[in-house]
NUPA-641116 format. One record per residue (C-alpha): x, y, z; residue in one letter. Coordinates in steps of 0.5 Angstrom, whole numbers. Layout:
+-------+-------+-------+------+
|    px |    py |    pz | zanu |
+-------+-------+-------+------+
|     X |     Y |     Z |    a |
...
+-------+-------+-------+------+
This chain:
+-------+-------+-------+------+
|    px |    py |    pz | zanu |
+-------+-------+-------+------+
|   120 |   -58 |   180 |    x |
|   120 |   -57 |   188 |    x |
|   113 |   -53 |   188 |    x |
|   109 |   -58 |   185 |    x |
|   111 |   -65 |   186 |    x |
|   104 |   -68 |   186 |    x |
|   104 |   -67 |   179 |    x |
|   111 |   -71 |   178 |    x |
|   108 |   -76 |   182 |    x |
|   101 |   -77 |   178 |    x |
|   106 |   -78 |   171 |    x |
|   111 |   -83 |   175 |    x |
|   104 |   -86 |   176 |    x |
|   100 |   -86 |   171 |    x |
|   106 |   -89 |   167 |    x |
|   107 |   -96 |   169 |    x |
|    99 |   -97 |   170 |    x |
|    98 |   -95 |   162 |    x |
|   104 |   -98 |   160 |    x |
|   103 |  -105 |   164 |    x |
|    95 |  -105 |   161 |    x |
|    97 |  -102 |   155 |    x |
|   102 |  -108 |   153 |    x |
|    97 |  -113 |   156 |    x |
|    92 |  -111 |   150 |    x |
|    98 |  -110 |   145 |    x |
|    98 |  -118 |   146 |    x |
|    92 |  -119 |   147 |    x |
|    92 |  -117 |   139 |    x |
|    98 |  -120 |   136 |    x |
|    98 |  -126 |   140 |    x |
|   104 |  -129 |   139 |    x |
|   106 |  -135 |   142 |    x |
|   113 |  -136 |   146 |    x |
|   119 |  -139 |   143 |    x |
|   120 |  -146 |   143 |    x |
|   126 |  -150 |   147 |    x |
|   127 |  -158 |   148 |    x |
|   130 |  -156 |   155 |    x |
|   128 |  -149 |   157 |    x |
|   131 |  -145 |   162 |    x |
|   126 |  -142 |   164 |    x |
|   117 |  -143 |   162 |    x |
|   112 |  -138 |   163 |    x |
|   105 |  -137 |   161 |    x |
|   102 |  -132 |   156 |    x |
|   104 |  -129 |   150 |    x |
|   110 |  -127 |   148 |    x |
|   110 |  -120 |   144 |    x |
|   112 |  -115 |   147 |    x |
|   115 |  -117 |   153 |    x |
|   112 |  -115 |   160 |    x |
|   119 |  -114 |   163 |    x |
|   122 |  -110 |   158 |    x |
|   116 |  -105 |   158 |    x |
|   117 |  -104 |   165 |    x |
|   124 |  -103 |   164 |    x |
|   122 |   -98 |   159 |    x |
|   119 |   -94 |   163 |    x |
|   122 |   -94 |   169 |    x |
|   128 |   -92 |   167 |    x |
|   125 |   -87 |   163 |    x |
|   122 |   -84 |   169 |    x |
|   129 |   -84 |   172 |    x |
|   133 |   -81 |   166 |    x |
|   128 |   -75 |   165 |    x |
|   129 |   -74 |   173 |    x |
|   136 |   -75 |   172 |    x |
|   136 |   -69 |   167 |    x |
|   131 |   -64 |   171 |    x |
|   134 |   -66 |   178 |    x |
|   142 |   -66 |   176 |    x |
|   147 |   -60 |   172 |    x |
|   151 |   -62 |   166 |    x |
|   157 |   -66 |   167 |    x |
|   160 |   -73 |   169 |    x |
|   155 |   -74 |   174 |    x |
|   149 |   -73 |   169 |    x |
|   153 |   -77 |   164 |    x |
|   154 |   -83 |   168 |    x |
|   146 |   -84 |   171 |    x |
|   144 |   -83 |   164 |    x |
|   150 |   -89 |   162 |    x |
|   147 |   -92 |   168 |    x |
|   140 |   -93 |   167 |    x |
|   141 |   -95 |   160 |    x |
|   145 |  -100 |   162 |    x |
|   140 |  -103 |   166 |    x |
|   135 |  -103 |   162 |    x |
|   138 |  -106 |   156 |    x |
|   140 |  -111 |   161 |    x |
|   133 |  -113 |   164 |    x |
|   132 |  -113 |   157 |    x |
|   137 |  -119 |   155 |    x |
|   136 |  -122 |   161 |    x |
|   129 |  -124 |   158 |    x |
|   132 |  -127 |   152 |    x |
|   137 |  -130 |   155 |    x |
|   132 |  -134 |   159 |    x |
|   129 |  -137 |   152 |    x |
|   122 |  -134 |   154 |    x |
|   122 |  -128 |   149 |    x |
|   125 |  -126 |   142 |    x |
|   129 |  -120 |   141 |    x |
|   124 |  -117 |   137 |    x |
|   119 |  -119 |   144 |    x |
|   125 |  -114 |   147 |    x |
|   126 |  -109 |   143 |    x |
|   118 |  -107 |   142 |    x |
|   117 |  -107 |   150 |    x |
|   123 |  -102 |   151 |    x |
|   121 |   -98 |   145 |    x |
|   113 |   -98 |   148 |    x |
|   115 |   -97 |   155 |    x |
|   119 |   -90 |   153 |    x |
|   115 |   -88 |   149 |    x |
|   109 |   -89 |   154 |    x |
|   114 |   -85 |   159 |    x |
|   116 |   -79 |   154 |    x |
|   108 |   -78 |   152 |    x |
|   105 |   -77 |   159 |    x |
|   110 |   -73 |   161 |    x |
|   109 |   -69 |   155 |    x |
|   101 |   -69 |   157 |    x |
|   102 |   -68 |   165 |    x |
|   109 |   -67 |   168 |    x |
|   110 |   -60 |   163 |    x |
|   107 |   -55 |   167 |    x |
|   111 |   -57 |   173 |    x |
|   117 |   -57 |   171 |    x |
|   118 |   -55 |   163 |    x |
|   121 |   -60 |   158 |    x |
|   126 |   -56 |   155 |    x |
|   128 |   -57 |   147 |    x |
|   131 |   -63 |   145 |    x |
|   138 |   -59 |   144 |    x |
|   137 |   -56 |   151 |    x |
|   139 |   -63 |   155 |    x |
|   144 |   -64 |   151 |    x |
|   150 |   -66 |   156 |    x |
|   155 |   -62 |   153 |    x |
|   163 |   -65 |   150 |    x |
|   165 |   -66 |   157 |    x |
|   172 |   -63 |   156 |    x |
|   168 |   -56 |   159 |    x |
|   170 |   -51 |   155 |    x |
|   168 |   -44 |   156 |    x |
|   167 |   -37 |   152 |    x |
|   166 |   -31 |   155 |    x |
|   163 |   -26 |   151 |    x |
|   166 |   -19 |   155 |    x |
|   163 |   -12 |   154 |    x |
|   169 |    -8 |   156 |    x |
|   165 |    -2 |   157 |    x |
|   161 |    -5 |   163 |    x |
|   167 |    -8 |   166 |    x |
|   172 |    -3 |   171 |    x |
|   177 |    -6 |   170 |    x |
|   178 |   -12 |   164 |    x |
|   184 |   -16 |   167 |    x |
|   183 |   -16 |   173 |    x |
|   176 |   -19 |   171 |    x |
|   179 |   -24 |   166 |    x |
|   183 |   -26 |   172 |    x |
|   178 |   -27 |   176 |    x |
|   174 |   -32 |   171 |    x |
|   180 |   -36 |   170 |    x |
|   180 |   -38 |   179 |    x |
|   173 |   -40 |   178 |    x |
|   174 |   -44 |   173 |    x |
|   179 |   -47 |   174 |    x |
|   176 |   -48 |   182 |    x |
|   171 |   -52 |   178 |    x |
|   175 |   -57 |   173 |    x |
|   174 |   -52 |   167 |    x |
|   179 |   -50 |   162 |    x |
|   182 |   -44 |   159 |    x |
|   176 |   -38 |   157 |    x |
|   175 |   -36 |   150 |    x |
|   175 |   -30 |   150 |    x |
|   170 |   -24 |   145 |    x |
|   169 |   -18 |   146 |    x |
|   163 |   -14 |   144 |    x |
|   164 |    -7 |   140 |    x |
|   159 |    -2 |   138 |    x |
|   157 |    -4 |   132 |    x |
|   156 |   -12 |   135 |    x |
|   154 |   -12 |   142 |    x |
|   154 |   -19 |   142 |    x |
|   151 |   -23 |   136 |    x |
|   158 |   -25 |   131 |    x |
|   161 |   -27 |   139 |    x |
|   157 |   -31 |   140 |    x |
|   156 |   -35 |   133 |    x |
|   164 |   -34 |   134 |    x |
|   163 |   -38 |   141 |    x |
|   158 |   -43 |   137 |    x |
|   163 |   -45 |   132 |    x |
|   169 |   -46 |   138 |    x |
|   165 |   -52 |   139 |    x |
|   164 |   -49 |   147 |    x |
|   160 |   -52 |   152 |    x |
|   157 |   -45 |   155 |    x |
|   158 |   -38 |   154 |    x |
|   159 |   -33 |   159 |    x |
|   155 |   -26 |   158 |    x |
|   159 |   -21 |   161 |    x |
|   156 |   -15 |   160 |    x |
|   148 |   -12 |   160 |    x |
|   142 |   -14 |   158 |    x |
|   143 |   -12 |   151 |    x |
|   149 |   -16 |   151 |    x |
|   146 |   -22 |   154 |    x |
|   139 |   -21 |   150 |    x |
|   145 |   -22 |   144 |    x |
|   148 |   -28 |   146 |    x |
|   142 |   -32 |   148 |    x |
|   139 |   -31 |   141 |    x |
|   145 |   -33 |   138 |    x |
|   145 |   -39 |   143 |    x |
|   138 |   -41 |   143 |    x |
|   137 |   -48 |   142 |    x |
|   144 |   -49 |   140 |    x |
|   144 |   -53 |   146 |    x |
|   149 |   -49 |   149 |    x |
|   150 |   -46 |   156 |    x |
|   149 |   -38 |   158 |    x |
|   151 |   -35 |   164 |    x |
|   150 |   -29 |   166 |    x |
|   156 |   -25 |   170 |    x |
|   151 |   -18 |   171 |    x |
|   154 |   -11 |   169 |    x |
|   149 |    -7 |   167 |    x |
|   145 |    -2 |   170 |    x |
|   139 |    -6 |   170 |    x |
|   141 |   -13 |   170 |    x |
|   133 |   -15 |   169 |    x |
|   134 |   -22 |   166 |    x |
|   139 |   -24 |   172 |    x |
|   134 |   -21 |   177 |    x |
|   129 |   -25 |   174 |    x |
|   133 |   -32 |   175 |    x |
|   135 |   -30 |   181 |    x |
|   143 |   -30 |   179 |    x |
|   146 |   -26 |   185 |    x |
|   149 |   -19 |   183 |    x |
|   156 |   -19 |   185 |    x |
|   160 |   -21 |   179 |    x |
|   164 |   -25 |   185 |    x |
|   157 |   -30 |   187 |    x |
|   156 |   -30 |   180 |    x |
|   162 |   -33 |   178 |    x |
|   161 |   -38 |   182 |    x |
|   154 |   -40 |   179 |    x |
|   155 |   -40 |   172 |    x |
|   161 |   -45 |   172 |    x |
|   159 |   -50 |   178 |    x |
|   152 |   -48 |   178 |    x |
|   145 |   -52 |   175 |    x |
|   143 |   -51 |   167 |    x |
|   136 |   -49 |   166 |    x |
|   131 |   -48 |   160 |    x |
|   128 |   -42 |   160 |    x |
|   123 |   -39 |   155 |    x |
|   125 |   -34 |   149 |    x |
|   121 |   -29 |   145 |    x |
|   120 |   -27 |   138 |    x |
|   118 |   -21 |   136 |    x |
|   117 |   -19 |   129 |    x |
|   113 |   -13 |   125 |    x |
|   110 |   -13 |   119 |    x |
|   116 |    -9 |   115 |    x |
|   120 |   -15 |   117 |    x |
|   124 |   -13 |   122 |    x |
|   126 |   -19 |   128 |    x |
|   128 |   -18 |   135 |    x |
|   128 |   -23 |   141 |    x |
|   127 |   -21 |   148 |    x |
|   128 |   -27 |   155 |    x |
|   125 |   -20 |   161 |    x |
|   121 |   -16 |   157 |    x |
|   119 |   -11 |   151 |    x |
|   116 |    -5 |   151 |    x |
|   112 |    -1 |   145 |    x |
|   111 |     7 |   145 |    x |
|   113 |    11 |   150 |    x |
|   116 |     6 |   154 |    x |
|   121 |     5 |   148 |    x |
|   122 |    12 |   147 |    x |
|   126 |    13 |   154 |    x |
|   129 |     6 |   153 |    x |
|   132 |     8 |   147 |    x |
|   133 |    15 |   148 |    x |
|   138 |    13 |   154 |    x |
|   144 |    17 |   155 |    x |
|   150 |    11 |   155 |    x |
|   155 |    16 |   158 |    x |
|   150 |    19 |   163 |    x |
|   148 |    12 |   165 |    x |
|   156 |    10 |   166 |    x |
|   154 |    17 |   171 |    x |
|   149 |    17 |   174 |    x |
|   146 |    10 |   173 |    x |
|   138 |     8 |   173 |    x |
|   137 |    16 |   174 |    x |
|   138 |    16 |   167 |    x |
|   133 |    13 |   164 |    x |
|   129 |    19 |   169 |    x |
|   131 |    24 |   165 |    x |
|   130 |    19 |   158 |    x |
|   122 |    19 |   161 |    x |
|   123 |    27 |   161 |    x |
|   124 |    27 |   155 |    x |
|   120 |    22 |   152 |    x |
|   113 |    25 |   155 |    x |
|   111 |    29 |   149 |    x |
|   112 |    22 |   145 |    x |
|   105 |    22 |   141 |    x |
|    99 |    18 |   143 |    x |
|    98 |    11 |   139 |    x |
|    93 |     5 |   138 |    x |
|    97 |    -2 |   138 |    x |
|    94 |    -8 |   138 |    x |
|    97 |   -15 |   141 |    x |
+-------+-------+-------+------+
């Protein structure tokens, strides 16, 4: 959003020009006459279907709502913008009918026309500058901030310590008592979060590995639910790549008072069927080999080293063609 400003600027731009035209031509075509009072409040020239005003109103506060979504993290404050530029907007509106200058139905299409212009154009000129999430994805949550973690025990030295941990950040930022999950060896993380899902949470915290956030955030994918990444892997990819900090402490700090944000996920699926995602990165071949063919109790030892002797391993791995 920050980097490329100008193409915001061109959107918010080209948006009243073409509604404000384009409403002009809508009227042009119906034609219909403004209503008639034998003591008006208020007289204007022009047709009256649909209102000028309105239209304006549509996507101004259209424009400010999709800023406010992009610009502000979930919460009261986005809660009580959004709330705000609605209000205005169907004031404006209600304005222009209590004045005895336009019907309702002049009103109602001028909003509609004026958000839509808004919606359409952003999706054409303001998507590569800062990416319209999934309808799911902007949802402000319930409001009551209830929160899952989903706590790969093998990751964490020590468990309580770390429950106690996340129990002072949350509650520093007015959230409530942490649901709790445990990954296993035969679910890494998958029945967790779908158990979190269905606790109707607002976000679900991911402390483990990549393995473990790649499972909670494929559960969680267009839920319109939160994830934070606590990094307690070896490679901690997906959070190095979001810039998430490392120390668990500071990590803390952004997944309960931080900004949520879409990001993209990867579907992956082979002709005999099988289905996997990935958010960083997949690898095929020999690449693959030395990640599965890690040692996870060498890796608790030695940490990346591990994938070092994995790659020794895998160097008589067969040749192969692939196609993508």
């Amino acid at each position: 959003f920050g980097r490329r400003e100008w193409r915001i600027g061109i959107w918010v731009v080209l948006s009243g020009v073409v509604a404000i035209g384009g409403n002009a031509l809508v009227k042009l075509v119906f034609a219909r006459p403004r209503p008639a009072w034998e003591d008006p409040v208020h007289e204007i020239g022009g047709y009256s279907f649909p209102s000028g005003h309105a239209a304006g109103a549509g996507v101004l506060f259209t424009v400010l709502a999709m800023l406010t979504i992009v610009a502000t993290g979930r919460g009261w404050k986005r809660r009580i913008l959004l709330s705000l530029w609605t209000l205005l907007a169907l004031v404006t509106a209600a304005d222009r009918v209590l004045l005895g200058v336009h019907y309702l139905t002049d009103v109602t299409a001028g909003l509609a026309f004026g958000a839509l212009v808004a919606v359409a154009l952003w999706l054409v000129v303001a998507t590569d500058a800062s990416r319209l999430p999934s309808e799911l994805a902007v949802l402000t949550g319930t409001g009551r901030k209830r929160a899952a973690v989903v706590l790969n025990p093998s990751k964490v030295a020590d468990v309580e310590e770390f429950k106690t941990r996340v129990r002072l950040v949350a509650d520093q930022n007015e959230w409530n008592e942490p649901l709790w999950f445990e990954t296993t060896v035969e679910d890494p993380g998958y029945g967790q979060a779908q158990a979190a899902l269905e606790a109707d949470v607002d976000l679900i915290v991911a402390a483990g590995g990549d393995g473990t956030v790649r499972a909670v955030c494929e559960e969680a994918a267009r839920t319109g639910v939160a994830v934070a990444i606590i990094p307690h892997g070896t490679g901690n990819l997906l959070a190095r790549n979001l810039g998430v900090p490392l120390n668990p402490r500071d990590a803390l700090e952004v997944a309960f008072g931080g900004q949520d944000k879409a990001i993209d996920l990867a579907r992956f699926t082979t002709d005999g069927g099988v289905d996997t995602s990935f958010l960083v990165m997949a690898g095929l071949g020999m690449d693959a080999m030395i990640m599965t063919g890690v040692n996870d109790e060498l890796k608790k030892k030695v940490g990346w080293a591990a994938y070092f002797v994995s790659g020794i391993k895998a160097l008589r791995f067969p040749g192969m063609k692939v196609t993508i």
